[in-house]
C-alpha positions in Angstrom: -20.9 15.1 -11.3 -22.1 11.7 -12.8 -23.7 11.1 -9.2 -27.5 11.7 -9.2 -28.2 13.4 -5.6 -31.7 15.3 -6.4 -33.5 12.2 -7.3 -32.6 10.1 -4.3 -30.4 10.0 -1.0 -27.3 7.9 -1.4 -25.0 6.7 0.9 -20.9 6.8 -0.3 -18.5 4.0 1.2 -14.8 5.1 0.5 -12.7 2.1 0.9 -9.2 2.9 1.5 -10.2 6.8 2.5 -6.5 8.3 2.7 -6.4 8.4 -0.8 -9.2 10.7 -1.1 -7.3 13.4 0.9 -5.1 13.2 -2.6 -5.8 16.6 -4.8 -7.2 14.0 -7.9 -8.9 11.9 -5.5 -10.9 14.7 -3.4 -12.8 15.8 -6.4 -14.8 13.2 -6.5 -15.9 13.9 -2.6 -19.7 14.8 -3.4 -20.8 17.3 -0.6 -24.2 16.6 -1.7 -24.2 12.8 -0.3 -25.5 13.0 3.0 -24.6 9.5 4.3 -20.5 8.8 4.2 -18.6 6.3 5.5 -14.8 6.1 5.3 -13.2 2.8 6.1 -8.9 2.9 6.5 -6.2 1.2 8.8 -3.8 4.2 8.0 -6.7 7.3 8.1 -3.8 10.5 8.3 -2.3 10.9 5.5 1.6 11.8 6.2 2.8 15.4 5.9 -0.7 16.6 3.8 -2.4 18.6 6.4 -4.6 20.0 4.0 -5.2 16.4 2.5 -5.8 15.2 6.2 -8.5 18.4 6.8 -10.5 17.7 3.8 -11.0 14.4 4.8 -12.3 15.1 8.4 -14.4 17.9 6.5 -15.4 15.1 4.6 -16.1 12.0 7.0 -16.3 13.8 10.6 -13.5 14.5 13.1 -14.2 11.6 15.2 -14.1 7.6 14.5 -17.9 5.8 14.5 -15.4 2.7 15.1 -11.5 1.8 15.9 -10.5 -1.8 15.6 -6.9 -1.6 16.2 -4.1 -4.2 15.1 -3.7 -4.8 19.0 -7.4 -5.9 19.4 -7.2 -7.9 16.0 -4.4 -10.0 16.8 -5.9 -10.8 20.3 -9.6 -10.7 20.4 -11.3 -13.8 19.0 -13.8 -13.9 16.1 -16.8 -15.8 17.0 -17.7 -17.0 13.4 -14.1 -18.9 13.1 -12.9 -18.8 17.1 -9.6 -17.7 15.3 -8.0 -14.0 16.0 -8.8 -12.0 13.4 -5.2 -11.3 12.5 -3.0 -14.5 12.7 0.0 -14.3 15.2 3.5 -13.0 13.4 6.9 -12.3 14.2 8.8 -9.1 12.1 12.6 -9.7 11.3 14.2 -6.4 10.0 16.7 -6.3 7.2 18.9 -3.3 6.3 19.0 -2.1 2.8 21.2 1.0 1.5 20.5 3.1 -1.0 22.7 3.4 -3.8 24.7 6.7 -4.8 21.9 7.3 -7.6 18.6 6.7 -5.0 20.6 8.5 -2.2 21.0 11.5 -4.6 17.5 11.6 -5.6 16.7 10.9 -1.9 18.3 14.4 -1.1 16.9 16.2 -4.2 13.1 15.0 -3.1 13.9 16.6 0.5 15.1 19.8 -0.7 12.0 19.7 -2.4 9.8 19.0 0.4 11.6 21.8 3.1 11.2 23.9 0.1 7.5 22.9 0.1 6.7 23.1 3.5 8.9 26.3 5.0 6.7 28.6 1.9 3.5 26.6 2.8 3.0 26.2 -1.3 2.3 23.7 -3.6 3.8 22.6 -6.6 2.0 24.2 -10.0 1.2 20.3 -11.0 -1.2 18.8 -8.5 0.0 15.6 -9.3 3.8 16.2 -8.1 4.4 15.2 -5.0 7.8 14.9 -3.9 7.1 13.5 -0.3 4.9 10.9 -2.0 8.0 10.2 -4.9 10.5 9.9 -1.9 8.4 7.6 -0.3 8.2 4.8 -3.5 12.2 5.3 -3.5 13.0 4.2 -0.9 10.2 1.4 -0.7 11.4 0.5 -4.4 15.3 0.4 -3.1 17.1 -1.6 -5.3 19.4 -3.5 -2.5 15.9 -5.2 -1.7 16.1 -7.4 -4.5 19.4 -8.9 -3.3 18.6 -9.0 0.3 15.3 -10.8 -1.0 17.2 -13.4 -2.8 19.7 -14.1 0.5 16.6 -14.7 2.6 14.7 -17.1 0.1 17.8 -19.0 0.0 18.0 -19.5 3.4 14.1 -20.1 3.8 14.7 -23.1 1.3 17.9 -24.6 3.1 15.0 -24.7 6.3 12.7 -26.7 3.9 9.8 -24.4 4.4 9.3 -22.3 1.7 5.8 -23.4 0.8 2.6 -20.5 1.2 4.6 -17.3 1.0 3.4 -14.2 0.2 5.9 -11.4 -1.4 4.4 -7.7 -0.4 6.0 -5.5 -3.8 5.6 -2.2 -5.6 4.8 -2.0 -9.0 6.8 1.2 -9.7 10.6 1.3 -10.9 13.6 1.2 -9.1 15.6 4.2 -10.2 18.7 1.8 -10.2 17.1 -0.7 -12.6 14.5 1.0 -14.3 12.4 -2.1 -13.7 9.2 -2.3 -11.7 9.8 -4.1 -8.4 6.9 -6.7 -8.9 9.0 -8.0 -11.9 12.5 -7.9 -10.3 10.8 -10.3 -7.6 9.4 -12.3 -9.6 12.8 -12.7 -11.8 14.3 -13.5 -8.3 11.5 -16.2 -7.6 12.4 -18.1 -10.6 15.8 -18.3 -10.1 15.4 -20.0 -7.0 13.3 -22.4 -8.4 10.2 -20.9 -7.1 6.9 -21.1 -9.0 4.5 -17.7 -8.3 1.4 -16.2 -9.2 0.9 -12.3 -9.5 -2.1 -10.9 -7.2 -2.9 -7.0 -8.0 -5.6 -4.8 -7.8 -5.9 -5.4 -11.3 -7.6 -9.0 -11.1 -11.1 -7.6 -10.3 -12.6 -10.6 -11.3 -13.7 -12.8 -8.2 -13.6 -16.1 -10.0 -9.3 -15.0 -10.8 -9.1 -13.9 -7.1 -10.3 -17.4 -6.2 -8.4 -19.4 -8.4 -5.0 -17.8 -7.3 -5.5 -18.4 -3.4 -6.5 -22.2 -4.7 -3.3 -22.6 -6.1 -1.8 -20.9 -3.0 -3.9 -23.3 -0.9 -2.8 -26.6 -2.6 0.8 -25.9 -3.1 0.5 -25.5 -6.8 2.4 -22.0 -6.5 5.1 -21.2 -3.6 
């Protein structure tokens, strides 16, 4: 509503564009914006079909462009004559929930079947149990121990210098602590120093400052 459209022809560019598909988030799809472009590595949203069909409502049915992790990891960037995505190898862990997350696991599934076999929604918008079972397990407690294990054998190696920690800032429902802090908790007892990037640190010059330290082994 704050959007002028009579006045002039604008052009929207929804970084991230899954999220829009969210009930909160689709509100602010202005139909009267002619020109949209969504931009996503993960454009279908999981288990929303109504989230997914306002979005191709939205942007159009059909891609204007796919760049794939396939092609970025082997086709070479002229500007650099690097891949766009640098070569990496995945090494699974297995975590477990505990008997608290695995009985909210099942709660949040009874939910969802609920959900899905009356084709209804909950009466708050906001709750959304596949979404909440999702953050569980990503936020599994058994992580934080796993994570210490694995630092403790990346130090014995002698190369424990330019990592980057991927977290969650929502609480475990073991700990009742946000995940981003139970890392960082684990970091320091290891002897680690670390520096906190988030979409909160807008500011460019912050942004910058960070990788520095990154860059020049000021952080770990």
């Amino acid at each position: 509503e704050m959007i002028d459209t009579k006045s002039r022809e604008l052009f929207i560019i929804c970084d991230e564009m899954h999220h829009a598909g969210a009930p909160k988030y689709s509100k602010c799809l202005n139909k009267n914006i002619i020109y949209r472009l969504g931009l996503s590595a993960t454009p279908i949203r999981v288990n929303d079909i109504e989230g997914n069909q306002k979005l191709l409502e939205y942007f159009g049915k059909e891609p204007s462009l796919v760049f794939d992790i396939g092609r970025a990891l082997k086709e070479i960037n002229p500007e650099n004559g690097k891949t766009y995505l640098c070569q990496y190898n995945y090494h699974f862990e297995t975590v477990e929930l505990s008997h608290t997350e695995h009985e909210e696991y099942r709660k949040l599934s009874r939910q969802i079947a609920m959900q899905k076999s009356k084709h209804t929604k909950w009466e708050d918008e906001e709750y959304q149990p596949d979404k909440l079972r999702a953050l569980l397990l990503s936020c599994a407690y058994e992580k934080i121990s796993i994570l210490g294990n694995l630092i403790k054998k990346i130090k014995e190696k002698g190369n424990h210098k330019k990592m980057l920690f991927y977290c969650q800032s929502f609480k475990s429902k073991d700990s009742g602590e946000k995940q981003i802090e139970s890392v960082k908790k684990t970091l320091k007892e290891n002897n680690l120093n670390s520096l906190d990037f988030t979409s909160q640190f807008d500011d460019l010059e912050v942004r910058k400052s960070i990788l520095d330290a990154l860059r020049h082994d000021v952080v770990d």
